[in-house]
C-alpha positions as CSV (number, residue, x, y, z in Angstrom):
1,X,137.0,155.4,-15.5
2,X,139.5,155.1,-12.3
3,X,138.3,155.9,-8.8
4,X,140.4,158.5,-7.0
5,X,142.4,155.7,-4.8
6,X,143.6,153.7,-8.5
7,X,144.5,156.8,-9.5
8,X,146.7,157.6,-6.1
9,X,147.8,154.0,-5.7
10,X,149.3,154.1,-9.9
11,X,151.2,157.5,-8.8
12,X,153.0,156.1,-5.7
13,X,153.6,152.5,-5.7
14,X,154.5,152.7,-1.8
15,X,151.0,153.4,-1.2
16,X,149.1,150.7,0.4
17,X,144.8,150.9,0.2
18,X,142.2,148.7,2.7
19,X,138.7,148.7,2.9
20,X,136.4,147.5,5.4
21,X,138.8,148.2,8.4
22,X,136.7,148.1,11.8
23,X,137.7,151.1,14.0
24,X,138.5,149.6,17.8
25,X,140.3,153.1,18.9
26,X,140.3,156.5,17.6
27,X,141.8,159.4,19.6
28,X,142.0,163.2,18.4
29,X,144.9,165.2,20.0
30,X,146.1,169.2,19.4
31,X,149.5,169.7,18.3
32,X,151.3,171.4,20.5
33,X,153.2,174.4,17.7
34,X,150.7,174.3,15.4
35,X,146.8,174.1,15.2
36,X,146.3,170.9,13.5
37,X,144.8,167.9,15.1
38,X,146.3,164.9,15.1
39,X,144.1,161.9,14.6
40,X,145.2,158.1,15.8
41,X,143.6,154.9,15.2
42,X,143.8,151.4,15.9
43,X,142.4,149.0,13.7
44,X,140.7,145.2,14.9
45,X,143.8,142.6,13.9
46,X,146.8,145.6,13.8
47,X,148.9,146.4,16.1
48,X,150.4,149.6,14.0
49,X,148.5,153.1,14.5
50,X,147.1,154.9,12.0
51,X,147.8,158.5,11.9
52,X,146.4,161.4,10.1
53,X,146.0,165.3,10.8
54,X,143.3,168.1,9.9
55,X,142.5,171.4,10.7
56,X,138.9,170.9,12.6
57,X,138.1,167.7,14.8
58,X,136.4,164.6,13.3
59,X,134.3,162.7,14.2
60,X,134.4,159.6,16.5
61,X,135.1,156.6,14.5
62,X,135.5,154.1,16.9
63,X,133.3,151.3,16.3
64,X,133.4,152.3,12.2
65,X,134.0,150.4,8.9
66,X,136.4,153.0,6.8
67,X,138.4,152.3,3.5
68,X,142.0,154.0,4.3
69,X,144.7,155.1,1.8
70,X,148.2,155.1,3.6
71,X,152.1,154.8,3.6
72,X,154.3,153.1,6.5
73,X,156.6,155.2,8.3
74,X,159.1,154.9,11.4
75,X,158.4,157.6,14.6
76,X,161.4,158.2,16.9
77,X,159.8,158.1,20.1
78,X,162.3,158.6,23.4
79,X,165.1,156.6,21.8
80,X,163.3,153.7,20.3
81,X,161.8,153.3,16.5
82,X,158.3,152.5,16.1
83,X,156.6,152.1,12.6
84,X,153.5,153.8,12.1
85,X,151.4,154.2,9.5
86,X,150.5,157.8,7.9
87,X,146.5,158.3,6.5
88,X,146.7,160.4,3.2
89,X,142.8,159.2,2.6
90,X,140.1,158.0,4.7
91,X,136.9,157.4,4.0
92,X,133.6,156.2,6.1
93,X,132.7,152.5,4.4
């Protein structure tokens, strides 16, 4: 039987799945127009954040092992492009 992430990764092949990430930074911000809360993190060997939102805070991750499911995207941020990647699934290893 599949796990949930084979099953994910075989419907969009721009997918991309890592396990065993260390957390070195993980910062939770309110959206401004909405009442979602952004979550960014910074994995130990990248230099792209990771980016997901959700309705109620989570918890701090810094210093965690987590398995993340994601796709890479470009941000327009005050003129310049910078690629980012967006969570769909994360998961404490």
């Amino acid at each position: 039987m599949k796990s949930p992430v084979d099953k994910l990764l075989e419907k969009n092949r721009e997918l991309s799945h890592s396990e065993m990430m260390k957390v070195s930074s993980h910062v939770q911000r309110n959206e401004r127009e909405s009442d979602w809360i952004i979550n960014t993190l910074t994995l130990e060997g990248h230099d792209v954040p990771f980016r997901f939102k959700r309705k109620k805070s989570y918890r701090n991750l810094k210093g965690a092992r987590i398995n993340l499911t994601y796709y890479a995207g470009v941000e327009n941020i005050a003129g310049f492009s910078i690629e980012v990647m967006n969570v769909v699934r994360i998961k404490v290893a």
